[in-house]
Backbone bond lengths (Angstrom), bond angles and torsions (degrees), N, CA, C in turn:
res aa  C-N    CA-C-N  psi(-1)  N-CA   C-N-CA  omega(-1)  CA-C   N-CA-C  phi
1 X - - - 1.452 - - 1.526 108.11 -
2 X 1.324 127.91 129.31 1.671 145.14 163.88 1.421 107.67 -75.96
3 X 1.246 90.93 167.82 2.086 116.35 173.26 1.442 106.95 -85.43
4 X 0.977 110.79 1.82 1.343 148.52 -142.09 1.763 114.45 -104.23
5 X 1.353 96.00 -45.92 1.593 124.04 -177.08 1.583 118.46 -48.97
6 X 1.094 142.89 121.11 1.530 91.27 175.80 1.772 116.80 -110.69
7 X 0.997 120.16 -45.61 1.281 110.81 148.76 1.856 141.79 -89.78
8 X 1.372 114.44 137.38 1.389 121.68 166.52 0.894 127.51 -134.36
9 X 1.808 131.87 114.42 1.302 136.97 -161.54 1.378 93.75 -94.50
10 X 1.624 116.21 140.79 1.219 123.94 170.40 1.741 112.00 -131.41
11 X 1.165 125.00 159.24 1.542 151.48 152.77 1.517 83.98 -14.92
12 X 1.499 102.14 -96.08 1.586 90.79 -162.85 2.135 97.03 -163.37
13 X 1.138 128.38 -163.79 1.008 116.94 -169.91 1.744 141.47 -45.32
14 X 1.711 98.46 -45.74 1.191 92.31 153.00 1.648 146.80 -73.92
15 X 0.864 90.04 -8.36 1.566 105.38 -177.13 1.748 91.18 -78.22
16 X 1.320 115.00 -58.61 1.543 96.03 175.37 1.560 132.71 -63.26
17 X 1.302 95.04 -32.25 1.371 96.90 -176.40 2.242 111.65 -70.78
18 X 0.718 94.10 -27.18 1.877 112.88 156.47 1.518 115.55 -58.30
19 X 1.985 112.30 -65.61 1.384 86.45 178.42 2.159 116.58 -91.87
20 X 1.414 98.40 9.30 1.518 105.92 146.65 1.712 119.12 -57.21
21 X 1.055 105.34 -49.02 1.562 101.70 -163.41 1.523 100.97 -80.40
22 X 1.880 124.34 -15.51 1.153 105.98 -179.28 1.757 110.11 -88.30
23 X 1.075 107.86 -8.85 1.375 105.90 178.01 1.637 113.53 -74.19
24 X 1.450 116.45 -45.55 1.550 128.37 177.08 1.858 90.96 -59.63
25 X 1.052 127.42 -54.96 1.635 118.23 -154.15 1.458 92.91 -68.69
26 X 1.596 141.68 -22.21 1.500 144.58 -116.36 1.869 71.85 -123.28
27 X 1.370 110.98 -47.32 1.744 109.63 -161.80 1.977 83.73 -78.73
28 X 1.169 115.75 -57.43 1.273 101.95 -170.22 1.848 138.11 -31.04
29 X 1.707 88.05 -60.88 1.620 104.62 167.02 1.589 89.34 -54.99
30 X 1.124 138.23 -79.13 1.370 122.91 -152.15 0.999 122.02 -60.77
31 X 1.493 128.93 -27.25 1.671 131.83 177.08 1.621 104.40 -118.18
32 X 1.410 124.59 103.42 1.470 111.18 -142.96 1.836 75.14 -104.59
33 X 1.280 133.30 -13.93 1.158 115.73 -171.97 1.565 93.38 -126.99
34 X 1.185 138.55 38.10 1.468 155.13 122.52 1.917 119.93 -7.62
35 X 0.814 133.82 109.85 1.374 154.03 127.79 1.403 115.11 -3.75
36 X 1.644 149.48 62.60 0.920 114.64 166.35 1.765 121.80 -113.71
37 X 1.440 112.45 156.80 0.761 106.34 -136.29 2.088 87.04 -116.02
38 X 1.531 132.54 98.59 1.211 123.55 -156.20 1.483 113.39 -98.89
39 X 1.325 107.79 155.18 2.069 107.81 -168.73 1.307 86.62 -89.72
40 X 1.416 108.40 153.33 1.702 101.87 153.05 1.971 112.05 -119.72
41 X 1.033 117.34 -165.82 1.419 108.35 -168.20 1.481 106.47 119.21
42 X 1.245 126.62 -158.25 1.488 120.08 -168.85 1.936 84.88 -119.92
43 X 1.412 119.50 -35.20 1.358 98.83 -176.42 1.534 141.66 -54.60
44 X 1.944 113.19 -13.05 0.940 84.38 152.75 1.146 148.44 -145.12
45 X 1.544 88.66 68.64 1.978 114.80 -163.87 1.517 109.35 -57.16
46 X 1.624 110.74 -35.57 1.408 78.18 -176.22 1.781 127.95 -102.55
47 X 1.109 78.76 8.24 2.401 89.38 153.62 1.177 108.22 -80.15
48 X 1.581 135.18 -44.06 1.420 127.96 155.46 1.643 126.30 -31.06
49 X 1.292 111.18 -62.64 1.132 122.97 -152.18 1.882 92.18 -82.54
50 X 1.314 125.94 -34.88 1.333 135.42 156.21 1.702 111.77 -52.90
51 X 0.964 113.89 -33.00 1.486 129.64 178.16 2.080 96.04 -61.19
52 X 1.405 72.75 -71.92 2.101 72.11 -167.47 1.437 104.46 -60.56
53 X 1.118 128.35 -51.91 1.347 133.93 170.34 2.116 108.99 -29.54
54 X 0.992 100.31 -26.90 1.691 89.18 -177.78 1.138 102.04 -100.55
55 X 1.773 108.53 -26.79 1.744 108.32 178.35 1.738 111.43 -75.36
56 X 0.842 127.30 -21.42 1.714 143.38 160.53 1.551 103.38 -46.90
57 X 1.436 108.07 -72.14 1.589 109.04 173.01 1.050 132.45 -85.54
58 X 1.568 106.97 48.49 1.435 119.18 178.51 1.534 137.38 42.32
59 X 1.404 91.66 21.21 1.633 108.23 176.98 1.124 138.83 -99.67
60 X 1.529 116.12 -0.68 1.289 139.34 158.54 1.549 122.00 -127.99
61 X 1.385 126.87 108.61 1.342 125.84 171.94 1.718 115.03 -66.62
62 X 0.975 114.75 126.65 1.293 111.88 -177.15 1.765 104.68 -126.07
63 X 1.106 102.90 33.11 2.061 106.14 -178.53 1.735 83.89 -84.82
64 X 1.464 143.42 -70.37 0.904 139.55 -152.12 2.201 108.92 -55.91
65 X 1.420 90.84 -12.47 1.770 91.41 178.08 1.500 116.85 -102.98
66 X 1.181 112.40 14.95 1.790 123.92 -176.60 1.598 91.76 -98.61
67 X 1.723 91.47 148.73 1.117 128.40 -155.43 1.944 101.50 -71.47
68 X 0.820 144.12 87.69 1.615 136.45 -170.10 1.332 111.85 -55.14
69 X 1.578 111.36 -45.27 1.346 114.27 168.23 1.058 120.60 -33.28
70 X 1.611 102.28 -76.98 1.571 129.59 -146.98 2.277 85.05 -62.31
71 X 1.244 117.79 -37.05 1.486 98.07 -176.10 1.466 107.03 -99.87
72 X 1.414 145.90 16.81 1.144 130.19 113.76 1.708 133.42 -43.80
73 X 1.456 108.42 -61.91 1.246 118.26 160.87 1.761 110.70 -20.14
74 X 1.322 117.66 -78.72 1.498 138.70 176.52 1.123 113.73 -55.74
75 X 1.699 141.83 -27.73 1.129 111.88 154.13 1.601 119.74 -81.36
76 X 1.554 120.61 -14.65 1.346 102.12 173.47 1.862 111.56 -73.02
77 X 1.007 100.98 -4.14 1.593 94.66 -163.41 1.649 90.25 -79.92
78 X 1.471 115.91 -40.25 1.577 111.81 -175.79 1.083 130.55 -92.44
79 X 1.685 98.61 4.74 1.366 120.53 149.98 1.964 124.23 -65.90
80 X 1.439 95.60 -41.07 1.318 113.16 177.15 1.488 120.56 -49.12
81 X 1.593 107.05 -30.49 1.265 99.57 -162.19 1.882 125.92 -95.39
């Protein structure tokens, strides 16, 4: 499945939120320095929680989506002290 797709009818929440998370992991491997851009709210916990769940079983690298800043920032700060 692509980003690409535009509709997919599913069963019911989990089932989407599953083939949600395979589409984000599917753009990830392919765009490893990719843009994404995440909702917050409760709707979409369970593509999240499918999210870490693949990153747990070593099936999604997610080093290329961490913040560079934010851990520059943090080592100068613990540099500071």
């Amino acid at each position: 499945m692509s980003i690409t797709d535009s509709i997919v009818v599913c069963r019911d929440y989990a089932e989407m939120s599953r083939k949600a998370a395979e589409v984000f992991a599917d753009y990830i491997k392919k765009n490893p320095h990719g843009i994404l851009g995440l909702a917050t709210g409760s709707s979409p916990e369970g593509l999240y929680d499918c999210l870490v769940e693949k990153y747990e079983k070593g099936e999604l690298d997610l080093e290329s989506k961490s913040d560079k800043k934010a851990k520059i920032a943090d080592k100068n700060k613990k540099g500071a002290k």
